[in-house]
C-alpha positions in Angstrom: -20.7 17.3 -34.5 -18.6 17.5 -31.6 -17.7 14.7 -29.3 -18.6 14.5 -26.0 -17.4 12.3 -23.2 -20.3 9.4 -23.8 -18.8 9.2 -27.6 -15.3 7.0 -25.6 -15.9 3.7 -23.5 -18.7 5.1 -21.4 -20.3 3.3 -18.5 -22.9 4.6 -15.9 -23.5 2.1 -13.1 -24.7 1.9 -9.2 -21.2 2.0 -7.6 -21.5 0.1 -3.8 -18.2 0.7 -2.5 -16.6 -1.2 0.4 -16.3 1.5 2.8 -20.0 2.6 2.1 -19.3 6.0 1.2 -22.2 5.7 -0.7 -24.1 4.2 -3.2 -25.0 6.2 -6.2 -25.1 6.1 -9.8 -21.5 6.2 -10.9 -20.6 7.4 -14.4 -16.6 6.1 -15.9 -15.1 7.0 -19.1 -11.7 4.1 -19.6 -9.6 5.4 -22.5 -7.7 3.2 -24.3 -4.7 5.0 -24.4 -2.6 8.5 -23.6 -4.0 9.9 -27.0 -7.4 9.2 -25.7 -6.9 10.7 -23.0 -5.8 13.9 -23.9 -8.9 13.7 -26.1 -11.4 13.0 -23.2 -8.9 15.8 -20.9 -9.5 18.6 -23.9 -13.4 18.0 -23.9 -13.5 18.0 -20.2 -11.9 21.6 -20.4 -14.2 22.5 -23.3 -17.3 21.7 -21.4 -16.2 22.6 -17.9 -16.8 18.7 -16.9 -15.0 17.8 -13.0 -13.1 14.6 -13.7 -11.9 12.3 -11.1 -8.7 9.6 -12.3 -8.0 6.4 -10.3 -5.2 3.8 -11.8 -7.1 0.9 -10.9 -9.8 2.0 -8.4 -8.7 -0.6 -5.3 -7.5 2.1 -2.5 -9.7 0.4 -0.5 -10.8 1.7 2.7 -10.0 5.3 1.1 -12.7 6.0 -0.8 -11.9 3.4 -3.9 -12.9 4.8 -7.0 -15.8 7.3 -5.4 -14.9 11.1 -6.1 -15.0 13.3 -3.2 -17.0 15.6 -5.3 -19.8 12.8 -6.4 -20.7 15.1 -9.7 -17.4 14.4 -11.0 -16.8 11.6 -13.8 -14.0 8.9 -13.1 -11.4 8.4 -15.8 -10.5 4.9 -15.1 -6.9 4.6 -16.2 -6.6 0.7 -16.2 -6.7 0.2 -19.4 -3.1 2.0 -20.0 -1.3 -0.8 -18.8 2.2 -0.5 -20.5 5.4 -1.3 -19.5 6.9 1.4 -21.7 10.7 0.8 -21.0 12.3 -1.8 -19.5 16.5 -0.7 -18.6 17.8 -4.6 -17.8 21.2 -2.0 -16.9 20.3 0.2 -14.2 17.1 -1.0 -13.5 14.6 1.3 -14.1 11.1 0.8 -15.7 8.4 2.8 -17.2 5.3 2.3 -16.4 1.5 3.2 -17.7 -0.9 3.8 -14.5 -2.7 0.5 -15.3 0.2 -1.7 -15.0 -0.5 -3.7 -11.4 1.9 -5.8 -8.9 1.3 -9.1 -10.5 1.8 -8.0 -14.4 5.1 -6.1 -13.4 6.2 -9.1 -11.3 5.4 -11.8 -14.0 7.1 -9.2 -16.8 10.5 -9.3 -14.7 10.0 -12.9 -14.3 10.3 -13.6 -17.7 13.1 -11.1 -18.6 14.6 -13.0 -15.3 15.9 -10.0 -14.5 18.4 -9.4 -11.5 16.0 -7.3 -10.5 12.5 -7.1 -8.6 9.5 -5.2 -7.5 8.9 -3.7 -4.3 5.5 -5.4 -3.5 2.5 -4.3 -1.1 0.5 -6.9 1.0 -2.8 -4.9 -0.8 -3.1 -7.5 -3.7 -2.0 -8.4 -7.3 -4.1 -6.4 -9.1 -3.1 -2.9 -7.6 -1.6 -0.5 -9.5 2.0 0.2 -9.1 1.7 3.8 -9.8 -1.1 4.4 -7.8 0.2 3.3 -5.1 3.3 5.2 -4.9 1.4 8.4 -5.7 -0.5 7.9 -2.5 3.0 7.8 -1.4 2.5 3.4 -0.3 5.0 1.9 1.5 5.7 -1.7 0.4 7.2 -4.4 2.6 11.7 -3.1 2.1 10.9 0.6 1.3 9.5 3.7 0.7 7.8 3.8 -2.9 8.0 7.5 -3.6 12.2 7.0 -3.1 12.1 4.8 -5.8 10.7 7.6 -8.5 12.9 8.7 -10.8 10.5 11.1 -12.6 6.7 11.8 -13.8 5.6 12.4 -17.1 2.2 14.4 -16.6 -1.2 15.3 -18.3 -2.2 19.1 -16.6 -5.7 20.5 -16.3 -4.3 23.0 -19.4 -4.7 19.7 -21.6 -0.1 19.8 -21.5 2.2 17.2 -21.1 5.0 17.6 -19.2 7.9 15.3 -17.9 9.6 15.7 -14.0 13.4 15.5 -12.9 15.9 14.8 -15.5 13.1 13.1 -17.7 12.4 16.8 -18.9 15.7 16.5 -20.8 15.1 14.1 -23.8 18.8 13.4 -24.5 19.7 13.0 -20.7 22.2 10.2 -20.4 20.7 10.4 -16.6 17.0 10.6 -17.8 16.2 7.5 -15.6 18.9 7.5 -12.8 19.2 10.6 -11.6 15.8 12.1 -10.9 17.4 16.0 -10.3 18.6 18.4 -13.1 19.0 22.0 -13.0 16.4 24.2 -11.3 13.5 23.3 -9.3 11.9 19.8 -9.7 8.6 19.1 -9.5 7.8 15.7 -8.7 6.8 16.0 -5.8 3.8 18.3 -6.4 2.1 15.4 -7.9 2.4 13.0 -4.9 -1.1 13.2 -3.2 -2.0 16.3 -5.3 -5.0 17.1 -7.5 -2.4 19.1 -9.8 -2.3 17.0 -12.8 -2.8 13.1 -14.2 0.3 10.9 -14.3 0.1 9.1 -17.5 3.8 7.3 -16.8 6.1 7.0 -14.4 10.3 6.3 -13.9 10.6 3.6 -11.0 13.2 2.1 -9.8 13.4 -1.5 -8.9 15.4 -3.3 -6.4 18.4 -5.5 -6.9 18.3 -9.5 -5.7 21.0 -10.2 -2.9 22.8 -13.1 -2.6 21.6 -14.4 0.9 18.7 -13.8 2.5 17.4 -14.4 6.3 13.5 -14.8 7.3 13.2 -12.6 10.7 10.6 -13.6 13.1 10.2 -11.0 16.4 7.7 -12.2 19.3 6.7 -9.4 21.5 5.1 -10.2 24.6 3.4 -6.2 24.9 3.7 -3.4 23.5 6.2 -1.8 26.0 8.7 -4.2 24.9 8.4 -3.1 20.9 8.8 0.6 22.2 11.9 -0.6 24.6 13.2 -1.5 21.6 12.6 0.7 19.5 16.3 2.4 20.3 18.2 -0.6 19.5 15.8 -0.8 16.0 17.0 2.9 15.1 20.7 1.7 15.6 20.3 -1.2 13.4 18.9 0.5 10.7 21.4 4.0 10.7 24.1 1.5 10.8 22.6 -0.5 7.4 22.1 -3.7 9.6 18.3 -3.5 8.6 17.3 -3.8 5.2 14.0 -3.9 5.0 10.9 -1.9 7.1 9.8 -4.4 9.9 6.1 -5.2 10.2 5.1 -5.6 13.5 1.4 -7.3 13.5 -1.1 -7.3 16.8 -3.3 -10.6 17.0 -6.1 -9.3 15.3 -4.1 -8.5 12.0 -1.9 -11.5 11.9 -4.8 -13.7 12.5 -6.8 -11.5 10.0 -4.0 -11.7 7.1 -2.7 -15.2 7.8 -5.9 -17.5 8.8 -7.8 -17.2 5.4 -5.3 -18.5 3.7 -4.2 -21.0 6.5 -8.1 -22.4 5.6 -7.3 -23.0 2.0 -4.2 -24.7 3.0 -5.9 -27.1 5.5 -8.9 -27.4 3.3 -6.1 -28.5 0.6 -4.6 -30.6 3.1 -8.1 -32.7 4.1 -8.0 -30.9 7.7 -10.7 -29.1 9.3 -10.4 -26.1 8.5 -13.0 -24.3 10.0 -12.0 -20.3 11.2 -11.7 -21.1 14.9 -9.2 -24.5 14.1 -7.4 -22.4 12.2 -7.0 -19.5 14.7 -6.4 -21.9 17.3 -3.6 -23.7 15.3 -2.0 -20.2 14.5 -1.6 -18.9 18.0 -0.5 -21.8 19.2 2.3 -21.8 16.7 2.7 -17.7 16.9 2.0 -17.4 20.9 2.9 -13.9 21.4 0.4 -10.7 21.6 2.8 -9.1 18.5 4.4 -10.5 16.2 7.2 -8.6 13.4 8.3 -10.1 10.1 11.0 -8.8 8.1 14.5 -9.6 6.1 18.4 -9.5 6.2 20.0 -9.4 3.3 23.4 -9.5 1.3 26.5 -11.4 0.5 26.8 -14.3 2.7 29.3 -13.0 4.8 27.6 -9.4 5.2 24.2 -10.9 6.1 25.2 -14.0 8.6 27.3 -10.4 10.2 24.1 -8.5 10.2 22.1 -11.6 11.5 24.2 -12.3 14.6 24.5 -8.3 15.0 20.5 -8.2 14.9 19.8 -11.1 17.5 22.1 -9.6 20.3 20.8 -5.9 19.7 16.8 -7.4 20.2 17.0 -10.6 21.9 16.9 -8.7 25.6 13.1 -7.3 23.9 12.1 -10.1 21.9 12.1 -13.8 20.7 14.3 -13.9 17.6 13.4 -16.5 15.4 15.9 -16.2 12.3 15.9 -18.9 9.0 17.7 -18.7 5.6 15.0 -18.3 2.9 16.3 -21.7 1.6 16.5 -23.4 4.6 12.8 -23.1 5.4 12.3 -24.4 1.3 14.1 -27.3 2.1 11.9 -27.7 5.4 8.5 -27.9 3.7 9.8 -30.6 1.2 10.9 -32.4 4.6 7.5 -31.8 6.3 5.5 -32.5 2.9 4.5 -36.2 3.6 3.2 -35.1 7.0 0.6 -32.7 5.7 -1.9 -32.9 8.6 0.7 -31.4 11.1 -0.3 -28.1 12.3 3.1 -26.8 12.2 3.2 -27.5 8.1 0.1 -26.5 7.9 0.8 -23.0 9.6 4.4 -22.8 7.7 2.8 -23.0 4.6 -0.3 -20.3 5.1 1.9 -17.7 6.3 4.1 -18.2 2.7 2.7 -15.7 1.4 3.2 -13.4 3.6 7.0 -14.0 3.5 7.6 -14.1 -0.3 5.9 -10.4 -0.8 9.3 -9.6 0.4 10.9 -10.5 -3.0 8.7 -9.5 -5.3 5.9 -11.9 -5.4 2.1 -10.2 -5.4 -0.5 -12.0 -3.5 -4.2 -11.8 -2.9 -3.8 -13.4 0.2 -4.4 -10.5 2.8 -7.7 -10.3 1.3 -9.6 -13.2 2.5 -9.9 -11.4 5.7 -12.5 -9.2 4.1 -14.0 -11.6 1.6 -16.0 -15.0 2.7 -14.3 -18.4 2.4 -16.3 -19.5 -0.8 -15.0 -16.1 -2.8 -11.8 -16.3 -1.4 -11.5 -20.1 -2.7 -13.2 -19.8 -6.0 -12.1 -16.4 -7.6 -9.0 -15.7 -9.1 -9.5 -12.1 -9.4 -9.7 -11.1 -6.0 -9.8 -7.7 -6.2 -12.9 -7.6 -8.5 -14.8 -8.9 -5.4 -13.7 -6.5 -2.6 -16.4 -3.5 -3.1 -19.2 -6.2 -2.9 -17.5 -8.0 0.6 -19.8 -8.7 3.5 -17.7 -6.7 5.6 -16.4 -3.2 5.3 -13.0 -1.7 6.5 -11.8 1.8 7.3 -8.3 2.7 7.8 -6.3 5.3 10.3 -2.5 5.8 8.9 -0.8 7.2 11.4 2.8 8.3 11.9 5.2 9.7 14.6 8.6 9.6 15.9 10.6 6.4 16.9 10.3 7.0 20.6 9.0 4.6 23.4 6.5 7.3 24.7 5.3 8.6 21.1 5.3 4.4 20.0 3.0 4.1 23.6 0.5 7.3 23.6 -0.1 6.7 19.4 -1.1 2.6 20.5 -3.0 3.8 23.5 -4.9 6.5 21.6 -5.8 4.1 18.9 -6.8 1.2 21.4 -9.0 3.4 23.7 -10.8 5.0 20.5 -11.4 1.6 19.1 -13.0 -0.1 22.7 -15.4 2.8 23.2 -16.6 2.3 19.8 -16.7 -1.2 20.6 -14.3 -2.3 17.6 -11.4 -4.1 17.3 -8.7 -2.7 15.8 -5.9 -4.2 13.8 -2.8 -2.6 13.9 0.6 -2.8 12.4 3.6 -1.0 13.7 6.2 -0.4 10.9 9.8 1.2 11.9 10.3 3.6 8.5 13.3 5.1 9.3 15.4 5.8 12.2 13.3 8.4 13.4 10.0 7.5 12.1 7.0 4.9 13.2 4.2 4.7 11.0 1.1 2.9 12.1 -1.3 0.9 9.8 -4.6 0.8 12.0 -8.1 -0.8 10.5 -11.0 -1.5 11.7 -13.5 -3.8 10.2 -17.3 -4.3 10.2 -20.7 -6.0 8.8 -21.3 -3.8 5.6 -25.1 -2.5 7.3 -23.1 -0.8 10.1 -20.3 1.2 8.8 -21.7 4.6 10.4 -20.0 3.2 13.5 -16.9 2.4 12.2 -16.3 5.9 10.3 -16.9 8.0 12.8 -14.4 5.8 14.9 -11.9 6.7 12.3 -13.1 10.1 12.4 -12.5 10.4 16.2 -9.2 8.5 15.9 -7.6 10.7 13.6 -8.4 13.9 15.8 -7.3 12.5 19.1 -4.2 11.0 17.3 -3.8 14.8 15.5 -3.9 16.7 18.8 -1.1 15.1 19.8 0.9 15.2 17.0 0.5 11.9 15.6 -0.3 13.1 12.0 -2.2 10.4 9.5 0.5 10.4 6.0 -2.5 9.7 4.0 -6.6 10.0 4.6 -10.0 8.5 3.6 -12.0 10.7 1.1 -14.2 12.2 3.8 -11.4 13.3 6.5 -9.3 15.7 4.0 -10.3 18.5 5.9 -8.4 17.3 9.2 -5.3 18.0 7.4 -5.4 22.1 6.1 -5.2 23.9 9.4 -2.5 26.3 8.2 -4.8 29.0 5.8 -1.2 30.5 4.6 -0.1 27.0 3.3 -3.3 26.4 1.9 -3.7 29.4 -0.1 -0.1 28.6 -2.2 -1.1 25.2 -2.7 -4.6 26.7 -4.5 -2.2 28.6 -6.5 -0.2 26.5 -7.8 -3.4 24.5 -8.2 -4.4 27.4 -10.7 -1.2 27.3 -12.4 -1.6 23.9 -13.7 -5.4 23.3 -13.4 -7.0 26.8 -13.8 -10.9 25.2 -14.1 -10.0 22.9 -11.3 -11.2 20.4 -13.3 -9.4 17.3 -11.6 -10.2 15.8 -8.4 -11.7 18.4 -7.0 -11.7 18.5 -3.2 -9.3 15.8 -3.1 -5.5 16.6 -0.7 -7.0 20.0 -1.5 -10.2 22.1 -0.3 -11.9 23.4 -3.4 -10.2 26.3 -4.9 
């Protein structure tokens, strides 16, 4: 008798995910391993079954694990969790789609290696290669710069390897991602083409100093006056890492949940409005950026005093060597019902995701204060939150007027839906501003909240500020161009002929 999907780790289940996309009976297949994979991947072609992958299944705010076509079975890939190679040299890894922030963290940990990964503030349990395929950016870079090639399962039931990778005996297999001919990496990024079964990544090397940056912004026109001078810095190397430039509502939102446990801890009050109260009052600015120097001693106290008297004419620069502000919460320690301490110590976090260390702190702004206290795994407990949240990802050019009209657009959208939005501004590149914009509400009114997305992304679109990645029910907002379109279905066809995988996903149905 033939198998059939139901004969692997099956699992049918009502699926109530955070964004309300829609509760429904949800049916999952987890395979153990790649083998299995290709088993469940050959059955799915033999009986024209629509399969829908997902690494880990917490792109929340996206769509999570719901397929955009809802007939189409999830292959949950967590259970490939490998760290397949591990060069200590040149400091590369391989990883399974499974692996997540905190396991790849804790892995280099204990090789105490010189080197470390590139963290998001989404939480530990995330998947690394998920992630970058949705093309993430973490808190220094880029994740899709750091790929160094794909090894890939196609809708033909074939495995293929990207870049360099495609050569077995490559002495460059894992550091230099091009070869001869085209490469095709970068089809897979936000593509429907294929399921990545492991993935190259580079990891980045520890410096010898480092520098905690604080930037206080009294408005918005000041982070778009400055926005020239932040360009310079970077072209010239003095910035190392992408600045995250935080309105109230998400620094409160990321930073007070955790400030809570840390008061509760303390034996302080630590109800939600002490704690907001003690954080402004520490913060005091409308926008506030985070973000890191780095080098040899001499190169970063250079970049430091270069950085202060490029911004200081925009902003209050607040600058501290990472072990300086160590040896400041040993000082303050006995005095644990100061608010300063108290406020040092809840936005720790926030400032250690820049080396490497995965935290589920960002997510007690969704979850209540109980859950957020009592439950390790935090991500487990997101789809069932009391509130919902949608996101709008943004991106235009680093210019004072595109910086203004994108912030205005968002703002003005947000009021007349009566929402308020939470926004970071993050400086990419010298020539790009990328915007992280969520709004968040009680999970019996998320009709409201979508369709403020919805309306977001189009006025934001008409004037060129283009979303880099979408929710599952907005892909249609980025196709316009029928000619573009038509050559991305073929080479859909060329390596998914039944269009068997994620179906209507970065891709209107073939």
């Amino acid at each position: 008798m033939e198998k059939t999907l139901q004969d692997f780790y099956f699992k049918t289940y009502v699926y109530d995910n955070v964004t309300n996309y829609g509760t429904r009976n949800l049916q999952e297949v987890i395979p153990e391993n790649v083998e299995e994979l290709q088993e469940i991947v050959s059955i799915a072609i033999r009986d024209k079954s629509r399969v829908y992958p997902v690494s880990t299944g917490f792109n929340w705010g996206m769509g999570s694990k719901i397929p955009v076509d809802r007939k189409s079975i999830v292959i949950n890939l967590s259970k490939l969790n490998k760290i397949v190679e591990y060069d200590e040299v040149n400091g590369v890894v391989v990883l399974e789609p499974g692996v997540t922030q905190e396991q790849l963290s804790n892995f280099l940990k204990q090789k105490k290696s010189p080197f470390y990964l590139d963290v998001t503030g989404s939480s530990k349990e995330t998947s690394v290669v998920g992630n970058t395929l949705e093309r993430g950016i973490s808190y220094n870079s880029l994740r899709v710069e750091s790929v160094m090639g794909l090894e890939v399962l196609t809708g033909k039931g074939d495995i293929i390897k990207t870049g360099n990778w495609r050569l077995e005996n490559s002495k460059t297999k894992h550091s230099y991602k091009y070869g001869v001919g085209a490469d095709l990496t970068g089809i897979f990024f936000q593509s429907n083409f294929g399921i990545v079964t492991k993935m190259a990544f580079k990891l980045k090397r520890f410096q010898e100093a480092y520098y905690s940056v604080q930037l206080k912004f009294k408005s918005v026109e000041d982070i778009s006056d400055s926005l020239e001078a932040y360009a310079e810095l970077f072209e010239e190397g003095t910035i190392n890492s992408i600045f995250h430039i935080a309105n109230t509502e998400r620094a409160q939102g990321a930073v007070v949940p955790f400030m809570r446990k840390v008061l509760k801890e303390n034996d302080c009050a630590h109800d939600e409005e002490r704690a907001k109260r003690l954080f402004m009052k520490v913060i005091n600015s409308p926008w506030v950026a985070s973000g890191i120097i780095c080098g040899n001693r001499d190169e970063a106290k250079y970049k430091v005093k270069r950085l202060k008297r490029k911004l200081k004419k925009y902003a209050k620069v607040e600058i501290m060597d990472v072990k300086f502000i160590e040896r400041v919460f040993k000082i303050l320690s006995p005095f644990k019902k100061l608010g300063l301490y108290n406020v040092l110590l809840g936005t720790k976090p926030f400032r250690f995701l820049y080396f490497g260390e995965a935290t589920n702190a960002a997510l007690g702004s969704v979850l209540n204060h109980d859950t957020f206290l009592k439950h390790e795994k935090l991500a487990e407990m997101v789809d069932g939150a009391e509130k919902g949240f949608s996101y709008c990802l943004p991106i235009t050019d680093l210019s004072k007027d595109s910086c203004l009209e994108m912030v205005d657009i968002v703002n003005s959208t947000a009021k007349e839906f009566s929402l308020d939005p939470s926004i970071t501004l993050n400086p990419l590149l010298p020539n790009v501003l990328e915007a992280v914009v969520s709004v968040e509400y009680p999970r019996d009114n998320s009709q409201k909240a979508r369709e403020c997305i919805r309306v977001m992304q189009e006025r934001l679109n008409a004037k060129g500020h283009y979303s880099y990645r979408t929710n599952i029910k907005d892909m249609d907002l980025y196709f316009p161009d029928k000619t573009y379109t038509d050559y991305l279905k073929e080479v859909k066809k060329a390596f998914d002929p039944d269009s068997l995988i994620s179906p209507g996903r970065y891709l209107p149905e073939v």
